[in-house]
N, CA, C and O atoms as a Maestro MAE file, in Angstrom:
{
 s_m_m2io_version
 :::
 2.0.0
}

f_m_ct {
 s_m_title
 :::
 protein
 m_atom[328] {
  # First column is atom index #
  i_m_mmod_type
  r_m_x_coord
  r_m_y_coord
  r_m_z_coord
  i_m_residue_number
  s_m_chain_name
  s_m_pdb_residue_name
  s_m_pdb_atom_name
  i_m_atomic_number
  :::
  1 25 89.156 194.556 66.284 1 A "UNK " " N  " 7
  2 3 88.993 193.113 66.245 1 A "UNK " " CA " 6
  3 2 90.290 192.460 65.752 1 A "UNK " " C  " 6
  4 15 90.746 192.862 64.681 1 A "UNK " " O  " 8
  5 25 90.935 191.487 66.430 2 A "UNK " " N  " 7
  6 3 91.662 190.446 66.130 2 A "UNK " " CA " 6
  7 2 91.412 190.352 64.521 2 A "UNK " " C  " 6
  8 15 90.330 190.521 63.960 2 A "UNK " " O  " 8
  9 25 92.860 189.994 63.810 3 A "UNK " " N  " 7
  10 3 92.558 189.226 62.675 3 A "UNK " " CA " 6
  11 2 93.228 188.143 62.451 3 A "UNK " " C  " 6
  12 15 94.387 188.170 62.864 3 A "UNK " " O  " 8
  13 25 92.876 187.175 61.922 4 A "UNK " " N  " 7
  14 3 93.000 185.820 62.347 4 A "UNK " " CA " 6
  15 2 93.663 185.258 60.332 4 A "UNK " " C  " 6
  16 15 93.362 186.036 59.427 4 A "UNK " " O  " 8
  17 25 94.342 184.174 60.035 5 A "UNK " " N  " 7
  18 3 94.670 183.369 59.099 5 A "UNK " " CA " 6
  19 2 93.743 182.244 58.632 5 A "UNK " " C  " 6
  20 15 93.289 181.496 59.498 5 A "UNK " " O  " 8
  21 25 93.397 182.037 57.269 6 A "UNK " " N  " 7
  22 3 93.109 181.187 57.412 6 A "UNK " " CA " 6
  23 2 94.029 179.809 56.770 6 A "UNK " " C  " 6
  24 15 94.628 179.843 55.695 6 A "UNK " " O  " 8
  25 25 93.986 178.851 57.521 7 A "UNK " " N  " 7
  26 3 95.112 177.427 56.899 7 A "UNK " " CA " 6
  27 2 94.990 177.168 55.481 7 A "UNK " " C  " 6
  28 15 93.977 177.547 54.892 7 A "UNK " " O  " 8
  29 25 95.932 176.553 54.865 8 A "UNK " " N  " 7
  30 3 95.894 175.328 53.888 8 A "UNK " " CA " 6
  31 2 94.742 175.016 54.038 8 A "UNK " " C  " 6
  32 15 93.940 175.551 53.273 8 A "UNK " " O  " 8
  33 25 94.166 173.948 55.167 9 A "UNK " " N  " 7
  34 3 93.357 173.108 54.997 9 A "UNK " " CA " 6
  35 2 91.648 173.994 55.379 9 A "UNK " " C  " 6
  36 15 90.635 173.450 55.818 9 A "UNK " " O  " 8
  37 25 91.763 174.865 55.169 10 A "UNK " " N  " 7
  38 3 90.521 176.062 55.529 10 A "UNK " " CA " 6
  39 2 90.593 176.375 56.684 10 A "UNK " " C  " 6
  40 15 89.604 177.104 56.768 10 A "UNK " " O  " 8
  41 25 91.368 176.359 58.373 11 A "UNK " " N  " 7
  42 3 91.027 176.458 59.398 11 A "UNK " " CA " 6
  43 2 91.376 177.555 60.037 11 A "UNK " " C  " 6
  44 15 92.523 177.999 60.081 11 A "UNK " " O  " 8
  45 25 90.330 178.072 60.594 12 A "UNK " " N  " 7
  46 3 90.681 179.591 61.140 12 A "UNK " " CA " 6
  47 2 91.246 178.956 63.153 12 A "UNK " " C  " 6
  48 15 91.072 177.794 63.520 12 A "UNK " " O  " 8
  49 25 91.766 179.870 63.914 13 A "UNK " " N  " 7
  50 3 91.608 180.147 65.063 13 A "UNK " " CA " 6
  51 2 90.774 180.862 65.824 13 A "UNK " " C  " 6
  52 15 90.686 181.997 65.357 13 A "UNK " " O  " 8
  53 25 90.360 180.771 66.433 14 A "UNK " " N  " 7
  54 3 89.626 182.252 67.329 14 A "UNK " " CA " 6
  55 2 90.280 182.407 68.073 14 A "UNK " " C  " 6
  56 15 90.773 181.375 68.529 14 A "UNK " " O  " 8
  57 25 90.703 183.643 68.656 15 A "UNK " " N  " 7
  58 3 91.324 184.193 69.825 15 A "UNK " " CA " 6
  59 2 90.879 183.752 71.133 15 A "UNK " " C  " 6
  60 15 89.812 183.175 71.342 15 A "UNK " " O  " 8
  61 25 91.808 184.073 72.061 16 A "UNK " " N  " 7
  62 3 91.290 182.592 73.157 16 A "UNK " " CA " 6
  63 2 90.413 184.177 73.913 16 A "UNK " " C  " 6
  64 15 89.460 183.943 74.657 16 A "UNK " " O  " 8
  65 25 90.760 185.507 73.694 17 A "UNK " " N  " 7
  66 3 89.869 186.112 74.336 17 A "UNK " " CA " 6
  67 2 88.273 186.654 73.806 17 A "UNK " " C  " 6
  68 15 87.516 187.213 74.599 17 A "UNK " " O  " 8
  69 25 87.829 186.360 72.117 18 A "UNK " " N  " 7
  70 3 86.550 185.762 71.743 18 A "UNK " " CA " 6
  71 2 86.300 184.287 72.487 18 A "UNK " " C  " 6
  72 15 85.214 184.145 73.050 18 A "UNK " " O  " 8
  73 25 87.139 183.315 72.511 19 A "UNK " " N  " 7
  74 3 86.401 182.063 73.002 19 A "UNK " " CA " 6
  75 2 86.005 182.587 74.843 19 A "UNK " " C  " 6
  76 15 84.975 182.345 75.472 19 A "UNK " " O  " 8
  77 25 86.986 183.191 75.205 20 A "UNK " " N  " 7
  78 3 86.441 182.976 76.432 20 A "UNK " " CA " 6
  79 2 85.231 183.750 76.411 20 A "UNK " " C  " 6
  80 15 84.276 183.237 76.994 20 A "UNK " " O  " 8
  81 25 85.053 184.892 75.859 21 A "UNK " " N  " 7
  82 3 83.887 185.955 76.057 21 A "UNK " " CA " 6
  83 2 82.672 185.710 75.760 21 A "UNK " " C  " 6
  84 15 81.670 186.294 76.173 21 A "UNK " " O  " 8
  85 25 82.788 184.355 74.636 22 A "UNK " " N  " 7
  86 3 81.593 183.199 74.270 22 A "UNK " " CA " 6
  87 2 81.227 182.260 75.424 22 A "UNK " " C  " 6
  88 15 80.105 181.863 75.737 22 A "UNK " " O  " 8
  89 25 82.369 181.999 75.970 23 A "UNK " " N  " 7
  90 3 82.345 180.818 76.784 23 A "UNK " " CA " 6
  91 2 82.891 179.242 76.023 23 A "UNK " " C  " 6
  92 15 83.021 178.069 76.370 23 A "UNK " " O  " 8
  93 25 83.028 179.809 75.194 24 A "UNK " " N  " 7
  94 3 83.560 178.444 73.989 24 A "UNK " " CA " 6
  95 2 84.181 177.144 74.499 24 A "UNK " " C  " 6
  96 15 85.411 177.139 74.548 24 A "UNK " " O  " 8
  97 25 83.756 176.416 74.755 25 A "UNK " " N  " 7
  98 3 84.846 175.139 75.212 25 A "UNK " " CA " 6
  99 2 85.591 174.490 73.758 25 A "UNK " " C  " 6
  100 15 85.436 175.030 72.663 25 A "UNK " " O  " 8
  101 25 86.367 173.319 73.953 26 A "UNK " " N  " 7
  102 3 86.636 172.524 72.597 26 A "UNK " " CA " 6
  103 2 85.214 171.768 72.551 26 A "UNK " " C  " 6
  104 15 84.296 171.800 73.371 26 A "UNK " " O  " 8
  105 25 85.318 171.138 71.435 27 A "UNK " " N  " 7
  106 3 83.830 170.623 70.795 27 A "UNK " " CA " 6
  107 2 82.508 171.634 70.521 27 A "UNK " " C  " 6
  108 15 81.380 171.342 70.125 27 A "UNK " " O  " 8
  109 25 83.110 172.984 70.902 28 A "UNK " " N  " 7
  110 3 82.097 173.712 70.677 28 A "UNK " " CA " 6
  111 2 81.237 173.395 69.744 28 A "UNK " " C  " 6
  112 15 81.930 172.876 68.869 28 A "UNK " " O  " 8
  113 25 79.801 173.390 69.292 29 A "UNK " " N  " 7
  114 3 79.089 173.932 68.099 29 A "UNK " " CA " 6
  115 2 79.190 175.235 67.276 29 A "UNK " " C  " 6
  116 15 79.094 176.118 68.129 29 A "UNK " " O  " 8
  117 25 79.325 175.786 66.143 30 A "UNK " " N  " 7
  118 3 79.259 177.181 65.561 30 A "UNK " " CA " 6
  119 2 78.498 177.064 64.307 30 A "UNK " " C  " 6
  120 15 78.764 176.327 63.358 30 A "UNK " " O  " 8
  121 25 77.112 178.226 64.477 31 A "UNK " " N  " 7
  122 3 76.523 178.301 63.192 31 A "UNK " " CA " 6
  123 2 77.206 178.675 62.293 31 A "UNK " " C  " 6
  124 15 78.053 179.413 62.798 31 A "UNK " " O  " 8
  125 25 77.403 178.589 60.883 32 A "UNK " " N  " 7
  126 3 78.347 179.764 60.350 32 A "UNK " " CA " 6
  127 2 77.382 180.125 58.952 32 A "UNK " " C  " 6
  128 15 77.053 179.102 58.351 32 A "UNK " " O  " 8
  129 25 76.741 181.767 58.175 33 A "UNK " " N  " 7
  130 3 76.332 182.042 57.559 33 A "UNK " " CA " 6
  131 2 77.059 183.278 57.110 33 A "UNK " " C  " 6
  132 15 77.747 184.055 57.772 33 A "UNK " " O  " 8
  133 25 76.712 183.282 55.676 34 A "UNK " " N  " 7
  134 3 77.239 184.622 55.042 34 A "UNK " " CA " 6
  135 2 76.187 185.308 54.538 34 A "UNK " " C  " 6
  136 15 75.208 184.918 53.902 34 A "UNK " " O  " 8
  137 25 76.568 186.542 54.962 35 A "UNK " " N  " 7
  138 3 75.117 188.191 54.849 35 A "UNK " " CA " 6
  139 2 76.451 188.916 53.936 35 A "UNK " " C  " 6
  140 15 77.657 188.970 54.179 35 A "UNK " " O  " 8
  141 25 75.946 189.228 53.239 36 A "UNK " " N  " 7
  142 3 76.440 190.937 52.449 36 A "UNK " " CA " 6
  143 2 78.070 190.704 52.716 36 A "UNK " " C  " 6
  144 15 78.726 191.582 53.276 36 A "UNK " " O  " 8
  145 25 78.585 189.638 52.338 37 A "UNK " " N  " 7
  146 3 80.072 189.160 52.376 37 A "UNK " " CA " 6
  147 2 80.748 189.197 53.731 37 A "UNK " " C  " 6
  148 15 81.885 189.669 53.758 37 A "UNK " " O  " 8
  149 25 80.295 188.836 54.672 38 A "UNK " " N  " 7
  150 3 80.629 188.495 56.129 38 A "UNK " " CA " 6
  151 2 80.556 186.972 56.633 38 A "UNK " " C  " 6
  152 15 79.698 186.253 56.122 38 A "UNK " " O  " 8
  153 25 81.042 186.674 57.187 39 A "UNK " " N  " 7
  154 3 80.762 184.881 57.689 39 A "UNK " " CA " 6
  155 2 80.607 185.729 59.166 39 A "UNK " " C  " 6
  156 15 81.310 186.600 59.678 39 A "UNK " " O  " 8
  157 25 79.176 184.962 59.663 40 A "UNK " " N  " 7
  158 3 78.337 185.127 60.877 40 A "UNK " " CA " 6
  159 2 78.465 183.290 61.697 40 A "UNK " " C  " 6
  160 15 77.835 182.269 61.426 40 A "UNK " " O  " 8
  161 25 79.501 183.536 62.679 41 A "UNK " " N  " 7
  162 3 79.711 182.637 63.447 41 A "UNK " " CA " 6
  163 2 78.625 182.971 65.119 41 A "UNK " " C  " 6
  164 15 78.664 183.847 65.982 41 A "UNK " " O  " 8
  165 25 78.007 182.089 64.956 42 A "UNK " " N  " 7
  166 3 77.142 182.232 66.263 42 A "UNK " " CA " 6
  167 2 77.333 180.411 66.818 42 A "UNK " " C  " 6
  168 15 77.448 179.337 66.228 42 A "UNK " " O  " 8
  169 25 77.284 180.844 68.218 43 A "UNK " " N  " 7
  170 3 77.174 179.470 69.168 43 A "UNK " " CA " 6
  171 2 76.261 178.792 69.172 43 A "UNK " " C  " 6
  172 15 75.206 179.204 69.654 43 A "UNK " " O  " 8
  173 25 76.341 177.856 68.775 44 A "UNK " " N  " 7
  174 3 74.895 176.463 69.001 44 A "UNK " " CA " 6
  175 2 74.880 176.629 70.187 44 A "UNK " " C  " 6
  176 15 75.938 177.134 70.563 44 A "UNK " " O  " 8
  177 25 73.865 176.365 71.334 45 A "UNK " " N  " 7
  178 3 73.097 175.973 72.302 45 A "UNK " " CA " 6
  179 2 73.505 174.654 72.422 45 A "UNK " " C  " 6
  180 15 73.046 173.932 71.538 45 A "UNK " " O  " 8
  181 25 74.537 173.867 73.590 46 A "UNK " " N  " 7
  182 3 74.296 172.243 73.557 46 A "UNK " " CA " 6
  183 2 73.224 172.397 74.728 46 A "UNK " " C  " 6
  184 15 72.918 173.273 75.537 46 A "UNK " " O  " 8
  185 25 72.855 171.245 74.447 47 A "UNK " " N  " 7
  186 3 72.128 170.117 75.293 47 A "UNK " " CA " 6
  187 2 72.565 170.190 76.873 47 A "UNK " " C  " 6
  188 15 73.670 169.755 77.200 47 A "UNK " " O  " 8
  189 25 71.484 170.869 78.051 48 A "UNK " " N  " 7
  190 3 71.974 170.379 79.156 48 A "UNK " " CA " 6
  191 2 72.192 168.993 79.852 48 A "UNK " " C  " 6
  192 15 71.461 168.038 80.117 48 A "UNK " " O  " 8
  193 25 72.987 169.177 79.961 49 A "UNK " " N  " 7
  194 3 73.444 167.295 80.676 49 A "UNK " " CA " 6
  195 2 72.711 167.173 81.220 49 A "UNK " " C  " 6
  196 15 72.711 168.020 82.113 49 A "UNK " " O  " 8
  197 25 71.324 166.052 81.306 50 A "UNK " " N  " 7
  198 3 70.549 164.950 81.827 50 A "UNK " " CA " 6
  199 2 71.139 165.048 83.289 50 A "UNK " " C  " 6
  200 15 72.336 165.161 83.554 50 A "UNK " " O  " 8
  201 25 70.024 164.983 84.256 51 A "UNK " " N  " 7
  202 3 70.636 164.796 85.424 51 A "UNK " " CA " 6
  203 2 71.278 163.658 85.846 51 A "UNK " " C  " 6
  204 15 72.251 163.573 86.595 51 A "UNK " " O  " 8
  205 25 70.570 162.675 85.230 52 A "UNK " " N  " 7
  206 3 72.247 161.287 86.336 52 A "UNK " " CA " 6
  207 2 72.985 161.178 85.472 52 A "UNK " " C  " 6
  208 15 73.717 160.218 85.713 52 A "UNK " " O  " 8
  209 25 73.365 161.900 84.027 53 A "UNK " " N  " 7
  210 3 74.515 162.063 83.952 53 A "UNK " " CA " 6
  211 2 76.041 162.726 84.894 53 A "UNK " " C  " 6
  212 15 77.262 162.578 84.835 53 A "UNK " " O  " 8
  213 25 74.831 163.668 85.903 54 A "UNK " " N  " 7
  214 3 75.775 164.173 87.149 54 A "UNK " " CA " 6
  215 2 76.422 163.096 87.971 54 A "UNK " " C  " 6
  216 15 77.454 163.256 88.622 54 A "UNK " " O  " 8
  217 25 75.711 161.957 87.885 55 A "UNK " " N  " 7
  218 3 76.679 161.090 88.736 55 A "UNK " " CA " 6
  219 2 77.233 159.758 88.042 55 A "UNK " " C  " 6
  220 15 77.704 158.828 88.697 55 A "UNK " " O  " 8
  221 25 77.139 159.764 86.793 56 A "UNK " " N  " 7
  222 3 78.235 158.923 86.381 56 A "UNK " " CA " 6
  223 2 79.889 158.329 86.845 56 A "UNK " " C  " 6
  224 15 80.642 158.899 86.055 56 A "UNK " " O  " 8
  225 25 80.303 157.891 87.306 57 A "UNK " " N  " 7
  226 3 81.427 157.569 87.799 57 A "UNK " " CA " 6
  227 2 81.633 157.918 89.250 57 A "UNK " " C  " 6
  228 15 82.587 157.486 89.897 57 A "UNK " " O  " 8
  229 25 80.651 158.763 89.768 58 A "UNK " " N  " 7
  230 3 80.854 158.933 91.014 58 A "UNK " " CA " 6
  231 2 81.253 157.974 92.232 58 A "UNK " " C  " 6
  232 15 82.010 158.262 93.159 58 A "UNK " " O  " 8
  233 25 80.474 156.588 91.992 59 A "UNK " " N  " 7
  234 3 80.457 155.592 92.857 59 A "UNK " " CA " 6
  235 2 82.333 154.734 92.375 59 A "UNK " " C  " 6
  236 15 83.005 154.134 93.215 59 A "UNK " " O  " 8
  237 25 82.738 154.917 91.003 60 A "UNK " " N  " 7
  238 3 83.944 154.159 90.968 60 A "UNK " " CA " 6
  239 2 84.774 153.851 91.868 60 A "UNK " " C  " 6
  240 15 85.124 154.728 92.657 60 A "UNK " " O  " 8
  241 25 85.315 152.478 91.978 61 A "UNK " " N  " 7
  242 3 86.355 152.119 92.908 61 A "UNK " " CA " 6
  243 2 85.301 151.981 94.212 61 A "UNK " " C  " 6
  244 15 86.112 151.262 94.797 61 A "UNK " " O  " 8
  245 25 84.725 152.020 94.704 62 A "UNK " " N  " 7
  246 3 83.267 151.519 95.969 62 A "UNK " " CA " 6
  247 2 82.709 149.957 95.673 62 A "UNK " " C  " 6
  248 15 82.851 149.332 94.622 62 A "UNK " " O  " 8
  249 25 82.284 149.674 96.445 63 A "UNK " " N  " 7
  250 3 81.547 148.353 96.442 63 A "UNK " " CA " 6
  251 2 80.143 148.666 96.612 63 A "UNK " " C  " 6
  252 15 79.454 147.881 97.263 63 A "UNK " " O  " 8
  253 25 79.592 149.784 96.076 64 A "UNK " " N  " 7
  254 3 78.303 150.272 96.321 64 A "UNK " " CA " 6
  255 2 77.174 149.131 95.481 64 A "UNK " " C  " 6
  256 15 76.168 148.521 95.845 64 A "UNK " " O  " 8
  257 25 77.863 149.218 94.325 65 A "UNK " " N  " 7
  258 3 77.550 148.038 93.881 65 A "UNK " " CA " 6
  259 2 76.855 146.471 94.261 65 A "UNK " " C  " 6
  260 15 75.700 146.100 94.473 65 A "UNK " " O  " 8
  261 25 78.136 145.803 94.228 66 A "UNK " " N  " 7
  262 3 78.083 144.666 95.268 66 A "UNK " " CA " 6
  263 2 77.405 144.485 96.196 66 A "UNK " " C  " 6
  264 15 76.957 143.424 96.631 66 A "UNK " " O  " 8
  265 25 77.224 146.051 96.751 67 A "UNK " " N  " 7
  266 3 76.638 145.734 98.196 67 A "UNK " " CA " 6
  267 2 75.252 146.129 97.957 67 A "UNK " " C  " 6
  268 15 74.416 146.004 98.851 67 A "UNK " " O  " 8
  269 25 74.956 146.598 96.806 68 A "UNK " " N  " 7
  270 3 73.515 146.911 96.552 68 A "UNK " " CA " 6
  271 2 73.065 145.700 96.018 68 A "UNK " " C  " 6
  272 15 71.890 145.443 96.280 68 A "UNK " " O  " 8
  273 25 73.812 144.699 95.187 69 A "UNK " " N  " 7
  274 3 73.303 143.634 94.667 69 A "UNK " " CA " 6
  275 2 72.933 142.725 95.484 69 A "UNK " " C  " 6
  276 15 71.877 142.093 95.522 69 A "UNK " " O  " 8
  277 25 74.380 142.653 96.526 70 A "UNK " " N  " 7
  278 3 73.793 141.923 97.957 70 A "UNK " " CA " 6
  279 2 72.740 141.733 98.876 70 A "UNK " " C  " 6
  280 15 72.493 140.776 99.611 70 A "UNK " " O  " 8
  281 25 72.002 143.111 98.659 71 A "UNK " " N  " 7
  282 3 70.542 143.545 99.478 71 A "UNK " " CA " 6
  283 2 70.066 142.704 98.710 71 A "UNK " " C  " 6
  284 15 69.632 141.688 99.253 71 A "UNK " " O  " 8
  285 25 69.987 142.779 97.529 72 A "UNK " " N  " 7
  286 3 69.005 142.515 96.184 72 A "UNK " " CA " 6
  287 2 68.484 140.938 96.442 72 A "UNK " " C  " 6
  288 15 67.338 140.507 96.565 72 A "UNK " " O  " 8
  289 25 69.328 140.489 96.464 73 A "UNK " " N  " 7
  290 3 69.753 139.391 96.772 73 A "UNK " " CA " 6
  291 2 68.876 138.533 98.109 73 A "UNK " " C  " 6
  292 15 68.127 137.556 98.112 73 A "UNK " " O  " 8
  293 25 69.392 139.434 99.170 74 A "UNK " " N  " 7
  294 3 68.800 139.094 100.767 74 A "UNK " " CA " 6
  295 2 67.456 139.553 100.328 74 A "UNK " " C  " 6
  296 15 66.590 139.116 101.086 74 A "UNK " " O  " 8
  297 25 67.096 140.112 99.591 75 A "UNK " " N  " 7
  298 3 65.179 140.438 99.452 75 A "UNK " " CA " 6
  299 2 64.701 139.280 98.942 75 A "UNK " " C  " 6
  300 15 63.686 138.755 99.397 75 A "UNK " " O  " 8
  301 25 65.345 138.812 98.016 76 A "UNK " " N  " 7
  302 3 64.719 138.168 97.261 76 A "UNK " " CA " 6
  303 2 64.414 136.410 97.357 76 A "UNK " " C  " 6
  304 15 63.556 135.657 96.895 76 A "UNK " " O  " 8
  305 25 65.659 136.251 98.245 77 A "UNK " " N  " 7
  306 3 65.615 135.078 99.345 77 A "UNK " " CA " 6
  307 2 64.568 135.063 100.031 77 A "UNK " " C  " 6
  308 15 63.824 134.113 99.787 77 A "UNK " " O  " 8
  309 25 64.062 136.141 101.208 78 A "UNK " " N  " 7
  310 3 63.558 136.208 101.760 78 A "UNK " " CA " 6
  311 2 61.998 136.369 101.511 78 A "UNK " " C  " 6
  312 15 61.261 136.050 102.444 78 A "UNK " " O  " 8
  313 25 61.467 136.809 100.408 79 A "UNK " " N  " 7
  314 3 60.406 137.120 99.688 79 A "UNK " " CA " 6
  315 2 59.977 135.577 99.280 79 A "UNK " " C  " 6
  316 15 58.799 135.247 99.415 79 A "UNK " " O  " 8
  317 25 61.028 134.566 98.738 80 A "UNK " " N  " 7
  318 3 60.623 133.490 98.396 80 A "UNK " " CA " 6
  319 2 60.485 132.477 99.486 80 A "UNK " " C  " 6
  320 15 59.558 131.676 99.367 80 A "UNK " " O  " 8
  321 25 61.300 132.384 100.579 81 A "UNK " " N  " 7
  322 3 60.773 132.029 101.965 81 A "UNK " " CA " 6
  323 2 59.409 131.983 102.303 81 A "UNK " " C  " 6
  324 15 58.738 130.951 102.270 81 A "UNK " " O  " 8
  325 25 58.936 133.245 102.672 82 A "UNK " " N  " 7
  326 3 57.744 133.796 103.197 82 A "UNK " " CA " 6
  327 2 56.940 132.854 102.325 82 A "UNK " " C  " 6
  328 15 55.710 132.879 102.359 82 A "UNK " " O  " 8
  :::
 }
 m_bond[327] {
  # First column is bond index #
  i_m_from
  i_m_to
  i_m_order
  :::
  1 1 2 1
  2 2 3 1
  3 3 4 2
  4 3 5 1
  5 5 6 1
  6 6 7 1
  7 7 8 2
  8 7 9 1
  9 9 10 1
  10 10 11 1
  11 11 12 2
  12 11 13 1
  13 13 14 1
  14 14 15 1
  15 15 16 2
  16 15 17 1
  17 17 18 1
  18 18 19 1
  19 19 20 2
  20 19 21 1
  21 21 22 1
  22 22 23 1
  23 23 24 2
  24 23 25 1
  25 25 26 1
  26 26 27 1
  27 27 28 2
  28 27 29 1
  29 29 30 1
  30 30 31 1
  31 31 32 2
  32 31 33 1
  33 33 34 1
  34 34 35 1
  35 35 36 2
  36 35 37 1
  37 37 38 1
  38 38 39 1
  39 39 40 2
  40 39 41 1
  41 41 42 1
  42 42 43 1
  43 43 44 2
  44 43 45 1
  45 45 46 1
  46 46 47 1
  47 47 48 2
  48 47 49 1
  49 49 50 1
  50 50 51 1
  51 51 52 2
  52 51 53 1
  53 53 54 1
  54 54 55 1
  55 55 56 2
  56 55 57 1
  57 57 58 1
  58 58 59 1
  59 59 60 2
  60 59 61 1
  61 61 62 1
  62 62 63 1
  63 63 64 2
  64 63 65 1
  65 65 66 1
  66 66 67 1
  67 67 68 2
  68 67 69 1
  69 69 70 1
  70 70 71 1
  71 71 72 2
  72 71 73 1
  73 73 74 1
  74 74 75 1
  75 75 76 2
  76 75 77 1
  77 77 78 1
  78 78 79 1
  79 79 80 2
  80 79 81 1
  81 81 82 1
  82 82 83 1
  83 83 84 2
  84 83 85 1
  85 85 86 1
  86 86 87 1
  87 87 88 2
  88 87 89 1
  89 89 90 1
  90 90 91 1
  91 91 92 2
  92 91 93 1
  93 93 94 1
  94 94 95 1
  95 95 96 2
  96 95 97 1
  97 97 98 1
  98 98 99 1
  99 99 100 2
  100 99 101 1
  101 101 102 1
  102 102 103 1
  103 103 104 2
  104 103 105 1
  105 105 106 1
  106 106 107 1
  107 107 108 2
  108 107 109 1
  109 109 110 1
  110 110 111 1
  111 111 112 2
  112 111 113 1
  113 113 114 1
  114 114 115 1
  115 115 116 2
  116 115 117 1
  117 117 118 1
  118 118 119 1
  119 119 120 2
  120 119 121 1
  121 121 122 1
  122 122 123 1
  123 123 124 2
  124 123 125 1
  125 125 126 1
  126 126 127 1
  127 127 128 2
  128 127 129 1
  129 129 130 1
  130 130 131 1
  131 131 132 2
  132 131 133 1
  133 133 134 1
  134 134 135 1
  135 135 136 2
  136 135 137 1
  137 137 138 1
  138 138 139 1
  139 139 140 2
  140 139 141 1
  141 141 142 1
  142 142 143 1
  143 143 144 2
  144 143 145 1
  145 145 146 1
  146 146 147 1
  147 147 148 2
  148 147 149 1
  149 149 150 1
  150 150 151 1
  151 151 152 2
  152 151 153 1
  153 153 154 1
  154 154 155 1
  155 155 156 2
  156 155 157 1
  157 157 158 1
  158 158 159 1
  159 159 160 2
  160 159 161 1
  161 161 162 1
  162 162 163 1
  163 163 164 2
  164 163 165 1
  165 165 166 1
  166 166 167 1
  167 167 168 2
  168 167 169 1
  169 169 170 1
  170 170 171 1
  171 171 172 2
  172 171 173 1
  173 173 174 1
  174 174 175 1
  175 175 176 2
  176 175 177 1
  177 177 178 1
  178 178 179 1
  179 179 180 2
  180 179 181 1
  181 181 182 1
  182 182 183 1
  183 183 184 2
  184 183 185 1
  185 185 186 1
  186 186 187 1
  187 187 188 2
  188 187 189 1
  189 189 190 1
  190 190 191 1
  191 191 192 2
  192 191 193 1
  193 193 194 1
  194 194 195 1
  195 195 196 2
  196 195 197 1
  197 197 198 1
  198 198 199 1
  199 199 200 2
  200 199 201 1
  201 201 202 1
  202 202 203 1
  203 203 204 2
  204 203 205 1
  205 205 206 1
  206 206 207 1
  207 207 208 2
  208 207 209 1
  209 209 210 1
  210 210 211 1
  211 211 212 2
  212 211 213 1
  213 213 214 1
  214 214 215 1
  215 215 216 2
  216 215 217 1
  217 217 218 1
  218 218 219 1
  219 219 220 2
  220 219 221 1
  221 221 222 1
  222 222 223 1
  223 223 224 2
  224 223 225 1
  225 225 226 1
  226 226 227 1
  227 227 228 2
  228 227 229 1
  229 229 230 1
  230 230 231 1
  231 231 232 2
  232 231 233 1
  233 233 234 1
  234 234 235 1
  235 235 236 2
  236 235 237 1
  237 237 238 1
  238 238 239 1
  239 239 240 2
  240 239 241 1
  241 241 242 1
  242 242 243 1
  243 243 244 2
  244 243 245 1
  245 245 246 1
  246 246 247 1
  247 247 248 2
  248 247 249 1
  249 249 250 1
  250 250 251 1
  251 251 252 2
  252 251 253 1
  253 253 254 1
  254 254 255 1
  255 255 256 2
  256 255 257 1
  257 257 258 1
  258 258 259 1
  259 259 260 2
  260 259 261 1
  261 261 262 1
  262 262 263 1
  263 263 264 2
  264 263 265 1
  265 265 266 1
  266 266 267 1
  267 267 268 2
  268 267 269 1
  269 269 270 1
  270 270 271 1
  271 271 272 2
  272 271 273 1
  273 273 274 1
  274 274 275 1
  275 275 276 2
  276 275 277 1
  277 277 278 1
  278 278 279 1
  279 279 280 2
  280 279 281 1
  281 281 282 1
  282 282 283 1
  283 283 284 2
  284 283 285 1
  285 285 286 1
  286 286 287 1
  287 287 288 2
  288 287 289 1
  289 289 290 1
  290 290 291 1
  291 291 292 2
  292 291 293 1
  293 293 294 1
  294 294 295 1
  295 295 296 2
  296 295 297 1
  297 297 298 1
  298 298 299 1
  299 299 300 2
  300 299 301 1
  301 301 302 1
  302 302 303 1
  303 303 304 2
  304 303 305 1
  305 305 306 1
  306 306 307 1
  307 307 308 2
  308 307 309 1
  309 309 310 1
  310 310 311 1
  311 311 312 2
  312 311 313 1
  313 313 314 1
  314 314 315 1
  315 315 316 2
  316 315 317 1
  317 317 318 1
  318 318 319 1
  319 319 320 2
  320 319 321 1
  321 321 322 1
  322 322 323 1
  323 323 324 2
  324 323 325 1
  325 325 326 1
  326 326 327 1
  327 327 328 2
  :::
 }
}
């Protein structure tokens, strides 16, 4: 096993070949507990991204918008017509 420093300010590194083997991104989560003088770093579980978070920004720079408001619009004219 890698051995690692720890900073001045308490901060360790992990080796980028533990992060990858975790899957670790930045912002990771890490539990951290001590057993029988060991620190036990385990991965939090995040949150799967909500599905229309999948399409956030997708439509940017489009008039999908506009042109959806525009329908909105022609319905609602027309609804009060009738």
């Amino acid at each position: 096993m890698p051995i690692v420093t720890v900073s001045q300010e308490g901060y360790i590194v992990l080796p980028t070949t533990l992060r990858y083997a975790l899957g670790l991104q930045p912002g990771a989560q890490l539990d951290i507990t001590l057993e029988a003088n060991r620190l036990i770093l385990t991965p939090v579980p995040s949150a799967p991204p909500q599905p229309w978070q999948s399409w956030r920004g997708r439509l940017a720079g489009t008039q999908a918008l506009q042109q959806h408001l525009a329908e909105h619009a022609d319905e609602v004219r027309r609804e009060h017509l009738s």
